[in-house]
C-alpha positions in Angstrom: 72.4 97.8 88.1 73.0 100.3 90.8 71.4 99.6 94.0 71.1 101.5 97.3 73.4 98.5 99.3 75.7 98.4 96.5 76.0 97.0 92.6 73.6 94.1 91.8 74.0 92.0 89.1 71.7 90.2 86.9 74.5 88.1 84.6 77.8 87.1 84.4 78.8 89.3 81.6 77.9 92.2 83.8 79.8 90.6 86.4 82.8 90.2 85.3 82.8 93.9 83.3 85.3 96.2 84.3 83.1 99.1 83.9 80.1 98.5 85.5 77.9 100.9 86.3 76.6 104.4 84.2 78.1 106.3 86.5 82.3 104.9 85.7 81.3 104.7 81.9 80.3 109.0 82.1 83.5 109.1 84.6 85.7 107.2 81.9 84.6 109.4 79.0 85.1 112.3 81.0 88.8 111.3 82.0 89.3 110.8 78.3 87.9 114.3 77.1 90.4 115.8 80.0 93.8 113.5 79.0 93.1 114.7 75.3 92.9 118.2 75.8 95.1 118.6 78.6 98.9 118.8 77.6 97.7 121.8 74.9 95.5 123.8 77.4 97.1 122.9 81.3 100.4 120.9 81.0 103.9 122.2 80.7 106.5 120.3 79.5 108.1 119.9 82.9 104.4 118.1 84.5 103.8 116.4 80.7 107.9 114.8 80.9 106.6 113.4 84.3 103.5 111.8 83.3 105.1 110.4 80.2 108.2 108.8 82.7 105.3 107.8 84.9 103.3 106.0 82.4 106.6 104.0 81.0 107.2 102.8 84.1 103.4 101.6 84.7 104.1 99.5 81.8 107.6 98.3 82.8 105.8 97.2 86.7 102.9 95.5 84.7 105.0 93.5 82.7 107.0 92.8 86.3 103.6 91.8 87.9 102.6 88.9 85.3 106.1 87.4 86.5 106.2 88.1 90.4 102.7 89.0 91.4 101.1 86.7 89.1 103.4 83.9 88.7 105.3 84.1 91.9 108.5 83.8 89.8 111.4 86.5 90.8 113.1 88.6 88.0 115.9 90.6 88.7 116.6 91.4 85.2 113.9 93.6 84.1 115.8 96.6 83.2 117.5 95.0 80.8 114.9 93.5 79.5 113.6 97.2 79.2 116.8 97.8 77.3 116.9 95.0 74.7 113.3 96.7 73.7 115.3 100.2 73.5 117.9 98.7 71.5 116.1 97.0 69.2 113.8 99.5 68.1 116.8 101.8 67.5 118.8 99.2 65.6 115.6 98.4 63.6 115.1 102.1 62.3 118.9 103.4 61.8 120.6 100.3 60.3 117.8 98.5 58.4 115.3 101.3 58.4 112.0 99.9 59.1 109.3 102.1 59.7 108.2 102.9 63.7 105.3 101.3 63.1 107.3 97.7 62.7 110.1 98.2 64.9 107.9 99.4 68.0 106.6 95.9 68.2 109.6 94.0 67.2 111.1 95.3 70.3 108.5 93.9 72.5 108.6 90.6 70.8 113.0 90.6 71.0 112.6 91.6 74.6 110.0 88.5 74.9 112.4 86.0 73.3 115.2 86.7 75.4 113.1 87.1 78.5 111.9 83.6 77.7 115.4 82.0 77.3 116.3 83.5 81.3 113.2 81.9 82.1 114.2 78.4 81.3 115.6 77.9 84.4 112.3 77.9 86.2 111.3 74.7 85.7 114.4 73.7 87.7 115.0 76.4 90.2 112.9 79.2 92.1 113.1 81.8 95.0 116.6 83.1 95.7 118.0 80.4 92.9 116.1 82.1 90.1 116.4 85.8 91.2 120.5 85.0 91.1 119.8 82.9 87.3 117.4 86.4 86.3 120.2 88.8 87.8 122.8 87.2 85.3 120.7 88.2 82.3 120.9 92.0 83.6 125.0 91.8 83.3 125.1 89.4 80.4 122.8 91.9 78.3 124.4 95.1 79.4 127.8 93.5 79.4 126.9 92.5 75.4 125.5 96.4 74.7 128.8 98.3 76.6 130.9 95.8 73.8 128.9 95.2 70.8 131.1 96.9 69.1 129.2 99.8 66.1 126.7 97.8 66.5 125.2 98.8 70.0 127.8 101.7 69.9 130.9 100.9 71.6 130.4 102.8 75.0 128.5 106.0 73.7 125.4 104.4 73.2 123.1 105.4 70.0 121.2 108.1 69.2 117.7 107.5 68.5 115.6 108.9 65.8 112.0 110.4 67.0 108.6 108.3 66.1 106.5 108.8 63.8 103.5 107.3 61.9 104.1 108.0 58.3 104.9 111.7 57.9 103.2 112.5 61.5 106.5 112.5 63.6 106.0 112.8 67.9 107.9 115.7 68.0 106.6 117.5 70.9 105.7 116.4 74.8 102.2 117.2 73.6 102.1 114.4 70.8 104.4 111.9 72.7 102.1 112.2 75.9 98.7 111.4 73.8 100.9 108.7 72.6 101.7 107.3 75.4 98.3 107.7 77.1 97.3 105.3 74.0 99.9 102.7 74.3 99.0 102.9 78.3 94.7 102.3 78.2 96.0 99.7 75.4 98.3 97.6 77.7 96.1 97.8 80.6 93.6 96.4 78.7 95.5 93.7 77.4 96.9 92.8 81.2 93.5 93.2 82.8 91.9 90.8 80.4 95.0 88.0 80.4 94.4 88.2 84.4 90.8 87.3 84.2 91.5 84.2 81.6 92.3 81.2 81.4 96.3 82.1 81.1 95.5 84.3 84.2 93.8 82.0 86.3 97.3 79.1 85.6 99.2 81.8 86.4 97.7 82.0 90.3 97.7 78.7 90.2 101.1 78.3 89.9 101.7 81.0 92.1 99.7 79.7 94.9 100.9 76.5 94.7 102.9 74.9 91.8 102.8 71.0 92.9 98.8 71.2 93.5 98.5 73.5 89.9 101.2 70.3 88.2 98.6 67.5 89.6 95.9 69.5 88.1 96.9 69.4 85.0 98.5 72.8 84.4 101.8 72.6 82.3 103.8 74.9 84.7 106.8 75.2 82.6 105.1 76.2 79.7 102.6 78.7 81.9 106.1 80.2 83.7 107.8 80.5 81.0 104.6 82.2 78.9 104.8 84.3 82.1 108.2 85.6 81.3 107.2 85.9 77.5 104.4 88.3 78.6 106.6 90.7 80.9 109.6 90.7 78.9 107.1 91.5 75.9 105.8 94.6 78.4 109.6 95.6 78.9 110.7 95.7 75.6 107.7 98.4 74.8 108.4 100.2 77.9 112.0 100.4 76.9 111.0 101.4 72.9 109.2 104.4 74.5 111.7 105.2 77.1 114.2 105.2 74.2 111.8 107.1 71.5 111.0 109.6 74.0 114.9 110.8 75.4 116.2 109.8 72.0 119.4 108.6 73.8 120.0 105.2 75.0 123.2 103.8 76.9 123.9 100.4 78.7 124.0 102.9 82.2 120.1 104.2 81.3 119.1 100.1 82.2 120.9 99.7 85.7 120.9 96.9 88.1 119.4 99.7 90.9 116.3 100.0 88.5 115.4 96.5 88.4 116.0 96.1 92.2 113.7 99.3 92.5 110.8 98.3 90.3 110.4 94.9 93.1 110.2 97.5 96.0 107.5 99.9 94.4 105.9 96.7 92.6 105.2 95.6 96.4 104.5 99.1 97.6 101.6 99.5 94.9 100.6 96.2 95.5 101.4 92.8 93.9 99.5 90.6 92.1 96.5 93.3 91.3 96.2 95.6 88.2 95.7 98.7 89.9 99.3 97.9 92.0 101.3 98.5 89.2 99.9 102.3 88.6 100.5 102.8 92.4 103.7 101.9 92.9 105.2 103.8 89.2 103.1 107.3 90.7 104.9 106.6 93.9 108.2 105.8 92.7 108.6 109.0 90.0 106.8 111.0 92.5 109.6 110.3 95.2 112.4 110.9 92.6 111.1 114.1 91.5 110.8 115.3 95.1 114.3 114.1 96.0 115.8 116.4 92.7 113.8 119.1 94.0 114.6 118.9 98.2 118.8 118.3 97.6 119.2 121.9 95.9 117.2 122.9 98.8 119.7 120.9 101.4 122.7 122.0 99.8 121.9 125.8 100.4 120.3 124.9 103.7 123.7 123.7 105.0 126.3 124.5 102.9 128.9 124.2 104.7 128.0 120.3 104.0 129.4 118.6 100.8 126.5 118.3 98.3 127.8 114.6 97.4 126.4 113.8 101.0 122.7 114.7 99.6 123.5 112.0 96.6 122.1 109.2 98.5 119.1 110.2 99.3 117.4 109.2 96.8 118.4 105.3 98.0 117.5 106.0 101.6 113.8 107.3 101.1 113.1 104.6 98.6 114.2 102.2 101.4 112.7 103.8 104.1 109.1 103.6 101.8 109.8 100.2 101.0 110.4 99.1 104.7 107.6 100.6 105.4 105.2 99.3 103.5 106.7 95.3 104.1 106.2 95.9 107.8 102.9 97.7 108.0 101.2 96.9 104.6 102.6 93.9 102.8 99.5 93.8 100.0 100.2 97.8 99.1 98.5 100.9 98.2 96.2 98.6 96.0 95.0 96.9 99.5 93.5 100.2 100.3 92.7 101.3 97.7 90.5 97.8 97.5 88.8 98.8 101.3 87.6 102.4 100.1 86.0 100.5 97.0 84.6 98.6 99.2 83.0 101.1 101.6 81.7 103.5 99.0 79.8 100.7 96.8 77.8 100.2 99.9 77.4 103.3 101.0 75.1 104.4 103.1 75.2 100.9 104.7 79.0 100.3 104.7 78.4 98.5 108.0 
């Protein structure tokens, strides 16, 4: 119930809702109404191919967050975590032809086995250990797709066939986009509610401090390893888009650069929070769309300067943004974002 100094309360189930007021549940409905209608009234395909990269990735950093921001456990694979999910859901539909509406989730759950079996070495071995045991998954796995032979497609990579539900095939930005707006609310969900439960809560522990969670009574090699399940499970999906969506996968699409990349904008939108996630991805595709745009722009601006200079730019504003935010705000965008919730619930009386 909405009250002049802020939001008060009467139970716990309104407590702990997500949507609390009258007011967010009119603003939801009317965010919905707009996603729905907006890629056949207002969005090109140029704007709709952004959103639909930007939402992929929001997925990808979620699934990241339930092992770093959640867990406090360092994964330096997740790319190719992203592409066993890609793979998978191609393999599944070409060579033994199941439908998209079984191979979609078979990635996820491939990706979440083999996430779980890099994870095994977190009962031993954290910090820098663990991101060095993590970072030989992303070679092993892309080393096994660049030679797997017709399998994985020697060193073209495959083609991928479009999805579909039944005869309804995603053939347009239009279609994919409400798709992916779907798969996105649906994701959130499931990560918002797994933070606020019991799984969520062993998580922090564990996080915060995994001797004090261990005398407790919280298994932390089953909750770390669950961990990994869970974000590998979020990769795999993100990859079955990524790869439904340019219907071309190849070993090179799932880089080491992206998984180092998806840590820096995880901590620039803000670890450990639901919301950082959603900052960081709108952040990250943002600055790669304004690098493509700006280095035409450079190369004519100085031409008498290679245009291979201008190739690295990309690297150094990611850098610079990532710096920035370690030095100046550690907890992220989300950490703002958190203060201006804070002021406007109790406004006027934000004092």
């Amino acid at each position: 119930m909405w009250r002049p100094s802020g939001i008060f309360n009467k139970s716990y189930i309104e407590d702990r809702a997500v949507i609390r007021t009258r007011g967010q549940w009119t603003a939801l409905i009317l965010f919905l109404l707009v996603i729905t209608f907006f890629p056949f009234f207002f969005g090109n395909n140029y704007i709709l191919s952004i959103i639909i990269l930007t939402i992929i990735t929001i997925i990808t950093l979620q699934g990241l967050n339930f092992i770093l921001g959640f867990t406090g456990q360092i994964s330096v694979g997740h790319s190719a975590f992203m592409a066993i999910g890609a793979y998978t859901a191609t393999i599944l539909m070409t060579r033994l032809h199941f439908p998209f509406v079984l191979s979609f989730p078979c990635a996820g759950l491939c990706a979440a086995l083999v996430g779980m079996i890099f994870g095994l070495p977190s009962l031993r071995i954290k910090g820098f250990y663990l991101a060095l045991a993590t970072l030989a998954a992303q070679y092993l796995i892309n080393w096994y797709l660049l030679h797997g032979g017709n399998f994985t497609g020697h060193l073209y990579g495959l083609s991928v066939p479009r999805a579909g539900i039944g005869s309804f095939v995603l053939g347009s930005d239009q279609t994919y986009f409400l798709f992916a707006m779907f798969m996105l609310f649906l994701m959130a969900y499931f990560a918002k509610n797994i933070e606020r439960s019991k799984i969520g809560r062993a998580f922090i522990a564990v996080r915060d401090n995994d001797l004090a969670a261990e005398i407790m009574g919280i298994n932390i090699f089953k909750y770390k390893l669950l961990a990994f399940f869970i974000g590998s499970f979020y990769a795999g999906i993100a990859g079955a888009m990524w790869a439904h969506y340019f219907l071309r996968i190849h070993p090179d699409h799932f880089s080491l650069m992206d998984s180092i990349w998806y840590l820096g904008f995880l901590v620039v939108g803000g670890i450990g929070s639901a919301m950082g996630p959603v900052f960081g991805a709108i952040v990250y595709i943002g600055l790669k769309e304004l690098v493509s745009l700006i280095t035409p722009f450079l190369g004519s601006l100085f031409p008498g300067i290679h245009t291979n200079i201008f190739s690295g730019l990309a690297l150094i504003i990611y850098s610079l943004v990532v710096m920035v935010f370690l030095l100046f705000e550690p907890r992220g965008i989300n950490r703002q974002f958190a203060l201006f919730k804070a002021y406007y619930r109790l406004w006027p009386f934000a004092y």
